[in-house]
MIDODO-768910 format. One record per residue (C-alpha): residue number from 0; residue in one letter; x, y, z. Coordinates in nm, 3 decimals. Each point is the difference from the previous one (the first is absolute). Layout:
# residues N
<atom num="NUM" residu="A" X="X" Y="Y" Z="Z"/>
...
This chain:
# residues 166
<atom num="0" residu="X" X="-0.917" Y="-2.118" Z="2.706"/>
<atom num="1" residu="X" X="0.218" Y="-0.285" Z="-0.110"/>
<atom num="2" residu="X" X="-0.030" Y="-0.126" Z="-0.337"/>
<atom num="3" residu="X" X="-0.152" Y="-0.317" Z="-0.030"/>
<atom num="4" residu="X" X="0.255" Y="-0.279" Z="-0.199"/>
<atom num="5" residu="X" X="-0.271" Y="-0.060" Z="-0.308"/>
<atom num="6" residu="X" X="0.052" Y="0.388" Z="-0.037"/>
<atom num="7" residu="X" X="0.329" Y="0.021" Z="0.075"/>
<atom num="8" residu="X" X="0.035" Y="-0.216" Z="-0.273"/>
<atom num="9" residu="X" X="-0.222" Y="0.138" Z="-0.272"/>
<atom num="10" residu="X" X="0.220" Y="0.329" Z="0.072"/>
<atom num="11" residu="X" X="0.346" Y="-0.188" Z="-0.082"/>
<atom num="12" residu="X" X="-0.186" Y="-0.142" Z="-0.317"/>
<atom num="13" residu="X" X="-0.078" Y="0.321" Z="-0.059"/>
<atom num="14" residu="X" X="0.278" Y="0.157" Z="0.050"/>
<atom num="15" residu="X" X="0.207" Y="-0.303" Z="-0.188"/>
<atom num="16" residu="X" X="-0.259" Y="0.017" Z="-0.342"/>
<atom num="17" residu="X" X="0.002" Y="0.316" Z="-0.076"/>
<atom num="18" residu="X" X="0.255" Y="0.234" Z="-0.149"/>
<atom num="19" residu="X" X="-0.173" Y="0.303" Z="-0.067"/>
<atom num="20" residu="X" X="-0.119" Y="0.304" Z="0.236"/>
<atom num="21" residu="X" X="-0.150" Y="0.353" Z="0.043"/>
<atom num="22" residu="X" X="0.215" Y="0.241" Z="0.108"/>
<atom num="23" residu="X" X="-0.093" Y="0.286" Z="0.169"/>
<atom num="24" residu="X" X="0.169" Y="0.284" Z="0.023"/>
<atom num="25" residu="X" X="-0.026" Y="0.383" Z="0.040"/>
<atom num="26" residu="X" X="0.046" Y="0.254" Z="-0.290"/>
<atom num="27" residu="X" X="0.016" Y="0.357" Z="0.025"/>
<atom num="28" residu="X" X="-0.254" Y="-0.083" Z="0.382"/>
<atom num="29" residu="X" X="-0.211" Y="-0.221" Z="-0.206"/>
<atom num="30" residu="X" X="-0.059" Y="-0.363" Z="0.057"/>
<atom num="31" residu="X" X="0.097" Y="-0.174" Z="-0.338"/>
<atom num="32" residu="X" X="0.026" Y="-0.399" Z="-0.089"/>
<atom num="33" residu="X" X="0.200" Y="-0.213" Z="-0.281"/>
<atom num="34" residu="X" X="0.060" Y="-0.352" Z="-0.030"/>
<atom num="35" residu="X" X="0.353" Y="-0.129" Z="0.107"/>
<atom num="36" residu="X" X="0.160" Y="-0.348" Z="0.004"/>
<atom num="37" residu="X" X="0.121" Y="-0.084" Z="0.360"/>
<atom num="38" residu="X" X="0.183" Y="-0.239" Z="0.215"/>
<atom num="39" residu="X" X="0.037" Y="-0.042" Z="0.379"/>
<atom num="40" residu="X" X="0.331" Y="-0.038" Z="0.200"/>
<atom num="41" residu="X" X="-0.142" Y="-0.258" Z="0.283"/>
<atom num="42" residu="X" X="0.277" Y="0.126" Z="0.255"/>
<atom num="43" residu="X" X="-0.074" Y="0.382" Z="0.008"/>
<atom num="44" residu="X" X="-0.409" Y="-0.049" Z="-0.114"/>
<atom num="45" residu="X" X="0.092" Y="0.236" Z="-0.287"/>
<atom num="46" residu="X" X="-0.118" Y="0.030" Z="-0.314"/>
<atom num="47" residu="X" X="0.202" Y="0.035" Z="-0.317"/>
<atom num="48" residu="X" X="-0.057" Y="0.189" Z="-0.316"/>
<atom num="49" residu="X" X="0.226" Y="0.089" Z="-0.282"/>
<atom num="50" residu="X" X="-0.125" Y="0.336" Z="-0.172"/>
<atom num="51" residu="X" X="0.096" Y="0.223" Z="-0.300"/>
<atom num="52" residu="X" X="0.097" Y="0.398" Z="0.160"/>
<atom num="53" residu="X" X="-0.193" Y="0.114" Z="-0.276"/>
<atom num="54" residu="X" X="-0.315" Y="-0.163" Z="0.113"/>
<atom num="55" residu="X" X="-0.223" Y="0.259" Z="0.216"/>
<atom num="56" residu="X" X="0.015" Y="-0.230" Z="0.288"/>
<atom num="57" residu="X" X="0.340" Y="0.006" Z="0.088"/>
<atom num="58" residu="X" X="-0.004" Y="0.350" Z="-0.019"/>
<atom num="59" residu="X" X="-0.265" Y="-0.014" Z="0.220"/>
<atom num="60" residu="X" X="0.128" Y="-0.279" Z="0.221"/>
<atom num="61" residu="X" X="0.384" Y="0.258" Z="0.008"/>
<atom num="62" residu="X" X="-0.239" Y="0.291" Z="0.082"/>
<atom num="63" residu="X" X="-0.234" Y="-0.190" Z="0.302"/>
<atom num="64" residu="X" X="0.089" Y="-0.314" Z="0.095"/>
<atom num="65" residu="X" X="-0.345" Y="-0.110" Z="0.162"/>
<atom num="66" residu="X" X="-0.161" Y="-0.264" Z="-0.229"/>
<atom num="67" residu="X" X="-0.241" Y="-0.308" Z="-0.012"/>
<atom num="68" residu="X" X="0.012" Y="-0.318" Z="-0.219"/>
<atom num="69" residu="X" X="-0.316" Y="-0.148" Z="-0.024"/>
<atom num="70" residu="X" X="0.067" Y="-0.423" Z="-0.146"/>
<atom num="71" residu="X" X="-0.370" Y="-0.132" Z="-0.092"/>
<atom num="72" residu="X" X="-0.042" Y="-0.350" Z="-0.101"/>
<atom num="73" residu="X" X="-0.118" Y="-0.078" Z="-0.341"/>
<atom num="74" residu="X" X="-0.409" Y="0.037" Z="-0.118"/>
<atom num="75" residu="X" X="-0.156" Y="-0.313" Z="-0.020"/>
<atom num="76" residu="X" X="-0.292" Y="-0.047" Z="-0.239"/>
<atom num="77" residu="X" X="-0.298" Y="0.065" Z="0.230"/>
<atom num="78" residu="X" X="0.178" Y="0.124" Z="0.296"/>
<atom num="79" residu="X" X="-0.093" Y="0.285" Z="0.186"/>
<atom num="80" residu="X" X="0.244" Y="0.236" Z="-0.020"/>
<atom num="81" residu="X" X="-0.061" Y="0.115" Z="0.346"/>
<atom num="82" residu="X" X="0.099" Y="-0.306" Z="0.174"/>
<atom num="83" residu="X" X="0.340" Y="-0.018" Z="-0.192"/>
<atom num="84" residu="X" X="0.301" Y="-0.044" Z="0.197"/>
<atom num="85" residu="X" X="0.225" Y="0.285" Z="0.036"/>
<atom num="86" residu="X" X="0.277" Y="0.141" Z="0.148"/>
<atom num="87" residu="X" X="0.044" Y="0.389" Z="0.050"/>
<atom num="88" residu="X" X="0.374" Y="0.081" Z="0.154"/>
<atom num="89" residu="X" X="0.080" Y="0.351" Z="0.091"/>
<atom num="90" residu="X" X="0.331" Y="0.103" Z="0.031"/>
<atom num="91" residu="X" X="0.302" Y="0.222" Z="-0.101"/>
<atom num="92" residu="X" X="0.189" Y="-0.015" Z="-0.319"/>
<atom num="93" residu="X" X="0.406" Y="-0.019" Z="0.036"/>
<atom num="94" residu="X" X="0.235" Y="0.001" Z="-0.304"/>
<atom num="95" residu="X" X="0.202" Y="-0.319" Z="0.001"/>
<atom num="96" residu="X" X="0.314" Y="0.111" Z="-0.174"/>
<atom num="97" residu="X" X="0.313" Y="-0.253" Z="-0.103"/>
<atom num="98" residu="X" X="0.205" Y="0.116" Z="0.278"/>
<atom num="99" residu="X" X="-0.334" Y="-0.080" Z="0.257"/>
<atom num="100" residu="X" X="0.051" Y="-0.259" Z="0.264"/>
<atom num="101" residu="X" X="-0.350" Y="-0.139" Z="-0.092"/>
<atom num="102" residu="X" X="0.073" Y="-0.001" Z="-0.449"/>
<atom num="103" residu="X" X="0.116" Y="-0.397" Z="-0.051"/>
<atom num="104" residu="X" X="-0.249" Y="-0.112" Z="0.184"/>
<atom num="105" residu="X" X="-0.290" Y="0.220" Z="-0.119"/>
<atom num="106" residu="X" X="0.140" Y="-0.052" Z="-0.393"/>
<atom num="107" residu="X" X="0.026" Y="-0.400" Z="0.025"/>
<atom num="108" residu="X" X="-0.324" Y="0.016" Z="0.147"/>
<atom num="109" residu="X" X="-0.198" Y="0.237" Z="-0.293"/>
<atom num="110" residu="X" X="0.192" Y="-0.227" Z="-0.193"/>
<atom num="111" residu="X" X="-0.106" Y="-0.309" Z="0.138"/>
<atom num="112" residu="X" X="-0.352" Y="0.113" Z="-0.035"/>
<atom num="113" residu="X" X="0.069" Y="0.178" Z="-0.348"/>
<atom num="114" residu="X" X="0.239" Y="-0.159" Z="-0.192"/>
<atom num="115" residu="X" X="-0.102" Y="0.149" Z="-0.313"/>
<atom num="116" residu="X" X="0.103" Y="0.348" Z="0.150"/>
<atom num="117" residu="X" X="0.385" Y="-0.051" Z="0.021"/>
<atom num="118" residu="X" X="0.036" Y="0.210" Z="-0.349"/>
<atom num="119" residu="X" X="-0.173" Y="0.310" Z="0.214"/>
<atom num="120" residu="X" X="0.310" Y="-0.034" Z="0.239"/>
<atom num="121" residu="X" X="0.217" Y="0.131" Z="-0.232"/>
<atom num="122" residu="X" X="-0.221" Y="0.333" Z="-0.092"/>
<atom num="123" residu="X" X="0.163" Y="0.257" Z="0.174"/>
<atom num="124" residu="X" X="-0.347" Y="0.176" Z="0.040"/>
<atom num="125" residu="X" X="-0.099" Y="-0.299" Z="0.248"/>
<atom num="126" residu="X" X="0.055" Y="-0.083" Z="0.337"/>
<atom num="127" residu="X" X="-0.127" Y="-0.192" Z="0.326"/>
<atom num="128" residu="X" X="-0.201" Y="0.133" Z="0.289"/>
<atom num="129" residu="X" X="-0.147" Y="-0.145" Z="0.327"/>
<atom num="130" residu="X" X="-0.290" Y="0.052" Z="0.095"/>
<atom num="131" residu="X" X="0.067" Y="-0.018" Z="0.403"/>
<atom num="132" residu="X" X="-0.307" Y="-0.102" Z="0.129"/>
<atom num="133" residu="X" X="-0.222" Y="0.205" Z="0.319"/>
<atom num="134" residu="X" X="-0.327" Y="-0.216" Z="-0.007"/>
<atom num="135" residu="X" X="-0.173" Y="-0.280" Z="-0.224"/>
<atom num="136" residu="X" X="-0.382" Y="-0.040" Z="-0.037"/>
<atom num="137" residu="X" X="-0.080" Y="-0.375" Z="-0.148"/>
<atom num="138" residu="X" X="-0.368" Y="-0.055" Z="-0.066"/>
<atom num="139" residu="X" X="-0.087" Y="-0.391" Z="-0.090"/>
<atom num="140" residu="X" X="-0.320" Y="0.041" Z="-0.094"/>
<atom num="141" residu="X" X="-0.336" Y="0.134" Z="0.186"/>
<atom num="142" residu="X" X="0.006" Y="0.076" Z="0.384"/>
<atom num="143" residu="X" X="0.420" Y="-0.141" Z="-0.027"/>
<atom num="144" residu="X" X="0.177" Y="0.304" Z="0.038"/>
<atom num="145" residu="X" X="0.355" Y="0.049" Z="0.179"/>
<atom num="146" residu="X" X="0.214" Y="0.299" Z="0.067"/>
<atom num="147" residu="X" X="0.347" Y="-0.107" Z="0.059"/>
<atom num="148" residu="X" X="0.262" Y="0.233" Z="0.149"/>
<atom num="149" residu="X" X="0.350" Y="0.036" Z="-0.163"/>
<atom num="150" residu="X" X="0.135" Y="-0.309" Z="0.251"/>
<atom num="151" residu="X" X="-0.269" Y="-0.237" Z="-0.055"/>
<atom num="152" residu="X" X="0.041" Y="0.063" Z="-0.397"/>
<atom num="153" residu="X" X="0.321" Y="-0.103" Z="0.004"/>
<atom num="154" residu="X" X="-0.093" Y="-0.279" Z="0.229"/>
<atom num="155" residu="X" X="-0.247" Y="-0.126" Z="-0.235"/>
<atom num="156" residu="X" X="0.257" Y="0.043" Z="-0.303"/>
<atom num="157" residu="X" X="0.256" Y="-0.190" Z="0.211"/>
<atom num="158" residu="X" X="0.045" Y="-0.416" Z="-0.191"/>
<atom num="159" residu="X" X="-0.082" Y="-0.110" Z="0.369"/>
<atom num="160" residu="X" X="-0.274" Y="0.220" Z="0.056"/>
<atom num="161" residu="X" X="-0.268" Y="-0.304" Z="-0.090"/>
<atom num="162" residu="X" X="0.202" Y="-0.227" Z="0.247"/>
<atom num="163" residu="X" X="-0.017" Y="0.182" Z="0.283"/>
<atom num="164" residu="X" X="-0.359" Y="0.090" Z="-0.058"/>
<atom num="165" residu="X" X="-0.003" Y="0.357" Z="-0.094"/>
């Protein structure tokens, strides 16, 4: 099912506004969720987050790379939380070390996103993964529901992705 262009929009709004998501992750075989700060590298359609080693979830993410972010737009005052927009992205978690192909471009992008972070870049206890994506589920609101593979994530993350209709 092709995503409609007001939808396709109200994802990239989404997706531009906020900062902040779930993640997802396993621990010890059990699903477990914290809050992390991401960004998104367009080109590859992954995400980027910039974590502490001593934080359960990057042992986790180390351990069992399978994880989900889920982004949800903001509560409004008398919304109904069920017809929120949100994103759920599945994926696997890769470390993103200094020396990785992929590490300017996923830094100056966390940065862009989260300038007030550069002092974490020089904690040795932090460091970058990717969350590679395998699927994307975007739900705009009642009966507006899209899975998107890997490809057409990227697609839609791609600046001409609006132009050409996608």
């Amino acid at each position: 099912m092709s995503i409609p262009d007001a939808d396709l929009h109200l994802l990239q709004r989404l997706l531009q506004a906020q900062r902040l998501a779930a993640l997802a992750t396993l621990h010890r075989g059990e699903p477990a969720a914290s809050m992390v700060p991401f960004a998104l590298l367009p080109a590859c359609g992954s995400a980027v987050i910039h974590v502490s080693r001593l934080a359960t979830h990057s042992k986790d993410m180390q351990e069992q790379p399978a994880v989900a972010l889920l982004v949800q737009a903001e509560a409004q005052e008398g919304d109904n939380p069920l017809a929120r927009p949100r994103l759920s992205l599945k994926g696997r978690a890769l470390p993103c070390p200094p020396d990785s192909p992929r590490y300017a471009a996923a830094r100056a992008a966390y940065l862009e996103r989260l300038p007030e972070a550069l002092e974490l870049f020089s904690f040795p206890d932090f460091s970058l993964f990717l969350i590679e994506p395998q699927s994307a589920r975007f739900v705009a609101g009642f009966g507006r529901a899209y899975s998107l593979t890997a490809e057409r994530w990227r697609a839609v993350l791609a600046p001409t992705a609006s132009a050409a209709g996608n």
